[in-house]
C-alpha positions as CSV (number, residue, x, y, z in Angstrom):
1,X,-4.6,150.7,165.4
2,X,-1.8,152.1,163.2
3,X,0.2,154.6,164.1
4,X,1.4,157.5,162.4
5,X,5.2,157.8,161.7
6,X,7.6,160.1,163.6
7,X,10.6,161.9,162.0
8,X,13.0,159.6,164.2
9,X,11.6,156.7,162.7
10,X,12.1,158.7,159.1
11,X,16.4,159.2,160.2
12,X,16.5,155.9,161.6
13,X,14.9,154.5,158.3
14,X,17.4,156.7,156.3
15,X,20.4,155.5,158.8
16,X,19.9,152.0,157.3
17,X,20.9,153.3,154.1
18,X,24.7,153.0,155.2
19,X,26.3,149.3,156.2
20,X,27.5,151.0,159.4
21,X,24.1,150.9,160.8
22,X,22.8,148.2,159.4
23,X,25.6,146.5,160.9
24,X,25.1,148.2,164.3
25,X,21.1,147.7,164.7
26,X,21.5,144.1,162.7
27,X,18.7,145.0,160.7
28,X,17.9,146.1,157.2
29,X,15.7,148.0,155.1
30,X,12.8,146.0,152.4
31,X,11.6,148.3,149.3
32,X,8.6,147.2,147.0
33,X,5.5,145.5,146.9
34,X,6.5,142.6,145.8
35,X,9.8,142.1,147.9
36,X,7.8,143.2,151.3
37,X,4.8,140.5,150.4
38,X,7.6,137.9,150.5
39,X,9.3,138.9,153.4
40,X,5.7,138.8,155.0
41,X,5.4,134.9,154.3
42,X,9.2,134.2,155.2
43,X,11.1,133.3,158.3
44,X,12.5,137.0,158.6
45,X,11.6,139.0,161.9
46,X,10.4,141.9,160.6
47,X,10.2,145.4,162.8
48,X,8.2,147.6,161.7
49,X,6.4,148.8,158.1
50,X,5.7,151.7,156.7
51,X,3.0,152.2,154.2
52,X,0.9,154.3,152.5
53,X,-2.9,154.1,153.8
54,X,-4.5,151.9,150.6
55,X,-1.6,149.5,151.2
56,X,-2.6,149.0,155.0
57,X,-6.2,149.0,153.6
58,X,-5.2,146.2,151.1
59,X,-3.2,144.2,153.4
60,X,-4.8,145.2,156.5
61,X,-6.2,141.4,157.3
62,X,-2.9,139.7,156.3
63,X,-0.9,141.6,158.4
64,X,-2.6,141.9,162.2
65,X,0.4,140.9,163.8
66,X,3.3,143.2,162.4
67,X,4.0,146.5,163.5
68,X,2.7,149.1,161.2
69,X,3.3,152.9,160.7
70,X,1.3,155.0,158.0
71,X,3.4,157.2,155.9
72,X,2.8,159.2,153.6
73,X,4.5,159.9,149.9
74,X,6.6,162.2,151.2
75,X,7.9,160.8,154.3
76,X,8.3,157.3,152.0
77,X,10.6,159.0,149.3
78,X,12.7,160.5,152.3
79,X,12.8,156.8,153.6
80,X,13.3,155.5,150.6
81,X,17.2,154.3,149.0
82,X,16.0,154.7,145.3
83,X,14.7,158.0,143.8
84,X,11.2,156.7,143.0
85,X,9.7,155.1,146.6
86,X,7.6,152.3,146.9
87,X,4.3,152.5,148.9
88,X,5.9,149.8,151.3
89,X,9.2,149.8,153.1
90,X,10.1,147.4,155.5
91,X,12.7,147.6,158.5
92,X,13.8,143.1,159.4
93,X,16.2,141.5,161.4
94,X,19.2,140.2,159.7
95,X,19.8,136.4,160.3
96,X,22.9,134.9,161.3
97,X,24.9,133.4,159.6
98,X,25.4,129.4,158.9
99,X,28.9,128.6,157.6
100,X,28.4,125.0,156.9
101,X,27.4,123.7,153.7
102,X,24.8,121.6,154.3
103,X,23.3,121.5,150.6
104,X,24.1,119.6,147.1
105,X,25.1,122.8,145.4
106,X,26.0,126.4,146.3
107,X,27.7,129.1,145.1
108,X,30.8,130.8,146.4
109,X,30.9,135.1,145.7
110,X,34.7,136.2,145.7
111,X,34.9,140.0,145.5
112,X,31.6,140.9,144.0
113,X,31.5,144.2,144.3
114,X,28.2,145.4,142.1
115,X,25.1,145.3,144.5
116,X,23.1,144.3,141.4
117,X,24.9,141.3,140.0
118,X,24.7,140.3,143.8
119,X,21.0,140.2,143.9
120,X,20.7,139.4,140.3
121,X,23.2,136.0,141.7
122,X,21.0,135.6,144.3
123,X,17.6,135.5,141.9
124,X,19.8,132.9,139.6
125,X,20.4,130.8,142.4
126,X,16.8,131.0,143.7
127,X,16.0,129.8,140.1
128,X,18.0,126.7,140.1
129,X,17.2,125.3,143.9
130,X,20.5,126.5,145.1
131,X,19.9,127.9,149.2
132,X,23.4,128.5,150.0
133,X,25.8,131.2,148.9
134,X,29.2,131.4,150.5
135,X,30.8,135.4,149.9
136,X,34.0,136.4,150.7
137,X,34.6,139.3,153.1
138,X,35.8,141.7,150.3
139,X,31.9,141.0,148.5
140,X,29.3,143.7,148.6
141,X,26.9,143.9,151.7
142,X,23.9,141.2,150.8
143,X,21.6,143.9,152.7
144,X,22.7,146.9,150.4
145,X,19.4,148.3,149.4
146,X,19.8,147.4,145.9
147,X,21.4,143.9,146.5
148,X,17.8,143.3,148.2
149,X,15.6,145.1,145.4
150,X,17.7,143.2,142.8
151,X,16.3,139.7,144.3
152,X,13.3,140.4,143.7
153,X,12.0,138.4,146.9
154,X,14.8,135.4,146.6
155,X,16.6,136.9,149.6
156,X,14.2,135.2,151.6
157,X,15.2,131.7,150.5
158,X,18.7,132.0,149.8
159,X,21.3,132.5,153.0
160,X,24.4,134.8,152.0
161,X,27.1,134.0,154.3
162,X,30.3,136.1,154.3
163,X,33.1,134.1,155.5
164,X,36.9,133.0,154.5
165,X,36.3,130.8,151.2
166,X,39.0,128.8,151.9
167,X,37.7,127.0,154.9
168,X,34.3,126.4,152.7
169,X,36.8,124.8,150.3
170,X,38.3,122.8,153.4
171,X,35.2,121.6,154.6
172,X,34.0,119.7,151.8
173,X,34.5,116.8,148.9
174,X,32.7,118.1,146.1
175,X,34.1,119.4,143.4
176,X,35.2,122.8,143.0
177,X,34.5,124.7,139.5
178,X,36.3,127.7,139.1
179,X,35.2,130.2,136.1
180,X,37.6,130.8,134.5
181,X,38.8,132.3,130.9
182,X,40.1,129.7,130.3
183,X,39.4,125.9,131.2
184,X,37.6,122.6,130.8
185,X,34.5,124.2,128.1
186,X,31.1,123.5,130.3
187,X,29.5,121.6,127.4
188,X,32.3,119.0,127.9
189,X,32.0,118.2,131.7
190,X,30.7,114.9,133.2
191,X,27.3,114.8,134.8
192,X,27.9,116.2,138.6
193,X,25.5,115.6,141.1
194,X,26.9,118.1,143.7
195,X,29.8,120.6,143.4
196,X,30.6,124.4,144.5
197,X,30.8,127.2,141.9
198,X,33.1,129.7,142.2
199,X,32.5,133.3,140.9
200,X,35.2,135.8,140.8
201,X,35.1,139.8,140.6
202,X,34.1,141.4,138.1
203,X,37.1,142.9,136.8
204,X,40.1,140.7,137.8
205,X,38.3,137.2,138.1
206,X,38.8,134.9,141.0
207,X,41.6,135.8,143.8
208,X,45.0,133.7,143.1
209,X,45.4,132.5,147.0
210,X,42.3,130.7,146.3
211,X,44.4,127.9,144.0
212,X,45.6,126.2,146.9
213,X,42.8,124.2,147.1
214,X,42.5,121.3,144.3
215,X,39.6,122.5,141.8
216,X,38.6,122.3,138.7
217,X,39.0,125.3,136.0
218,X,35.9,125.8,133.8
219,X,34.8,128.1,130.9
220,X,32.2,129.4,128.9
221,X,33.6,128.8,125.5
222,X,33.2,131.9,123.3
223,X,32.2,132.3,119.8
224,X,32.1,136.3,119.8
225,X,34.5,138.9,120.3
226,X,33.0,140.2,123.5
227,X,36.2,140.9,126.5
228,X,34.4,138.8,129.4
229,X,30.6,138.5,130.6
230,X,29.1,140.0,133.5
231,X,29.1,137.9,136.8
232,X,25.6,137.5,136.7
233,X,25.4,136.1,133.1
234,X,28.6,133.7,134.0
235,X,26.7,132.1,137.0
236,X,23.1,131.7,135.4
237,X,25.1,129.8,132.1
238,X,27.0,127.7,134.4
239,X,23.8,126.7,136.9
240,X,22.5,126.1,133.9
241,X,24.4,123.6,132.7
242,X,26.1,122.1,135.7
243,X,22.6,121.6,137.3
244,X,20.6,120.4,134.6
């Protein structure tokens, strides 16, 4: 039977909004059809839904073990981070964290600050195979409502962990690209079958107590007069040609 949701469950919902809480209950909030229907078929624990009655209707054989609470419009768009709400929000469990790089490829974040170029890094790694991201501590929260929304599902098969770059750098033998303004041009590189890219922030690049650690300086040669491109752009060119 589904049960019909409370106005504590509505704060606790709108508590989530805020990395404060979401740090406190470990859990996180799940906005949109599409992103909820993949969290459904991934490893995440997931807590409880709230949905409109045709979505429990639609779903309503799919989902016999979860938790479900019918809510209506109203009580969804005072649940809901974004203006417009979804007619599915889900509270999960955050995972914890794995700070060894156990794949091929990943992708370390330092200083993102934009939740969307997070997700939208997040959906580009997806894309390419890559399951790991390392972030340092300064990067945006990876369960920032719109950092989740942005994926478009890939949060479910990519693990963000936020830890001190540096010791990812320690820990391995791969190569190290940093993007830079100016480096080796990607078109010129040798074939790598492994390797870390680094991606720095958006307005002042990757941190200088990061060069410590031997890498190797790449760039995206230029042919415009455009200043820089966005984080986003940078990491899908580079996946692109580093992993092809």
């Amino acid at each position: 039977m589904t049960n019909l949701v409370t106005k504590n469950q509505i704060k606790f919902v709108q508590s989530l909004h805020r990395k404060k809480y979401r740090q406190k209950y470990g859990q996180f909030i799940v906005e949109g059809v599409k992103s909820v229907d993949e969290l459904i078929h991934s490893s995440y624990k997931i807590d409880t839904i709230y949905a409109l009655p045709d979505w429990i209707n639609e779903h309503n054989a799919n989902t016999d073990a979860l938790n479900i609470v019918e809510a209506g419009k109203t009580d969804l768009e005072r649940m809901s981070y974004f203006k417009s709400a979804s007619p599915v929000i889900a509270v999960a469990n955050q995972y914890a964290s794995n700070t060894v790089l156990e794949s091929a490829w990943a992708i370390c974040l330092d200083d993102i600050k934009d939740p969307g170029n997070l997700g939208t890094i997040i959906r580009i790694a997806d894309w390419y195979g890559i399951k790991q991201i390392f972030a340092s501590h300064e990067t945006v929260d990876v369960y920032n409502p719109k950092t989740i929304t942005s994926t478009m599902g890939s949060f479910t098969r990519v693990m963000v962990t936020y830890t001190d770059l540096l010791e990812v750098f320690k820990q391995t033998d791969k190569p190290i690209f940093f993007t830079q303004m100016a480096g080796e041009s990607i078109y010129d590189l040798p074939k790598h079958n492994a390797g870390l890219i680094v991606i720095g922030n958006e307005a002042n690049g990757i941190s200088s107590g990061l060069s410590s650690i031997g890498h190797i300086d790449i760039t995206i040669p230029k042919t415009g007069e455009a200043e820089s491109l966005n984080a986003a752009v940078a990491t899908a060119i580079v996946c692109d040609r580093l992993l092809r």
